[in-house]
N, C-alpha and C positions, 0 to 999 in steps of 0.2 A: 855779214860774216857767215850767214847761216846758208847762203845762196853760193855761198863761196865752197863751202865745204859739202854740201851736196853737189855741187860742181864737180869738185872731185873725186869725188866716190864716183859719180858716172864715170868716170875717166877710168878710175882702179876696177870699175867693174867690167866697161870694156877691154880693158889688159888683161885681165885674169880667163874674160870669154876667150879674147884669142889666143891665149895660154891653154887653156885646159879643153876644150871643144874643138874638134876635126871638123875644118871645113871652115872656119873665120881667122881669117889672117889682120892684123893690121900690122902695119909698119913700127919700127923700133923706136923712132926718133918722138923726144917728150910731148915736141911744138905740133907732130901730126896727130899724136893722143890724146892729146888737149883740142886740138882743134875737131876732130869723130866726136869728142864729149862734148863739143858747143853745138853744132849741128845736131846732133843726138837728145840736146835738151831742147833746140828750139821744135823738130821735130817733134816731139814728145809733148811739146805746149803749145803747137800750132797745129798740128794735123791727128795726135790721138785725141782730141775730144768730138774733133768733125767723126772718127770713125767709130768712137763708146756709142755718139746720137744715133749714126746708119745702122749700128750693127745691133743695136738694143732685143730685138727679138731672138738672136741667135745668143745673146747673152744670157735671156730668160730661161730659154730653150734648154740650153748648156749646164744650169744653176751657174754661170760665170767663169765656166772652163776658158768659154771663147775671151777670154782677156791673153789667154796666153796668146792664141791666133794674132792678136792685136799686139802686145808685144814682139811677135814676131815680124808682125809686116814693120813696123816703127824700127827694128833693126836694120830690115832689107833694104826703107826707103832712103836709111843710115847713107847704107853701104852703097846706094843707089847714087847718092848725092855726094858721095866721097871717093877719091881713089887710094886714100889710105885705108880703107875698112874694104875687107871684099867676105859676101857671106853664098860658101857652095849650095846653095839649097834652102826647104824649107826645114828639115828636120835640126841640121845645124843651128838656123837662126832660133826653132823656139828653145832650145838648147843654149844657148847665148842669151836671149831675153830669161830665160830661167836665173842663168846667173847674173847676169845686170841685175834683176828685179829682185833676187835674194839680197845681193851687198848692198844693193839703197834700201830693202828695208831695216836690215841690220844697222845699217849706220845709222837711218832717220831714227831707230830707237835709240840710239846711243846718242843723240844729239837732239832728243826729245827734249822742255823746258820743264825745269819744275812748279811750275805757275801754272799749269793744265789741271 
């Protein structure tokens, strides 16, 4: 259930990115929404840990700025691999990755266990 509902906050968070950010459009329809947020998570658990390990020194470098960098390419390669997601550039995407990565951490707190 817990895989379910971070599922979905991907989803509300990509809507809200192409709501509020100039330059990332997705399409209106629910089933294309959902589908950017399934691509968008396996993305996110297939190809950002290959790029945390590559990128580790620019991370150091950074104190951990360059995670946004990272989030931002994990949007592009989103929007790379879909034609419902389109992202005009790089300033847009980490701007989109800023708010993905804000509503999933809000929600992972609100959907935090109390057995921690």
């Amino acid at each position: 259930m817990n895989l379910l509902l971070r599922f979905l906050l991907n989803a509300v968070g990509l809507w809200l990115a192409a709501r509020f950010v100039d330059g990332i459009t997705l399409s209106d329809e629910i089933t294309s929404i959902l589908f950017v947020a399934l691509i968008f998570g396996l993305v996110n658990a297939i190809v950002r840990p290959i790029a945390l390990v590559l990128s580790l020194p620019a991370l150091f470098l950074s104190l951990g700025l360059f995670i946004l960098v990272i989030n931002a390419a994990m949007l592009g390669v989103t929007a790379w691999l879909t034609d419902a997601l389109t992202v005009d550039g790089f300033v847009p995407a980490v701007l989109g990755a800023v708010v993905v990565s804000v509503i999933s951490w809000v929600g992972s707190n609100l959907l935090t266990d109390d057995d921690k």
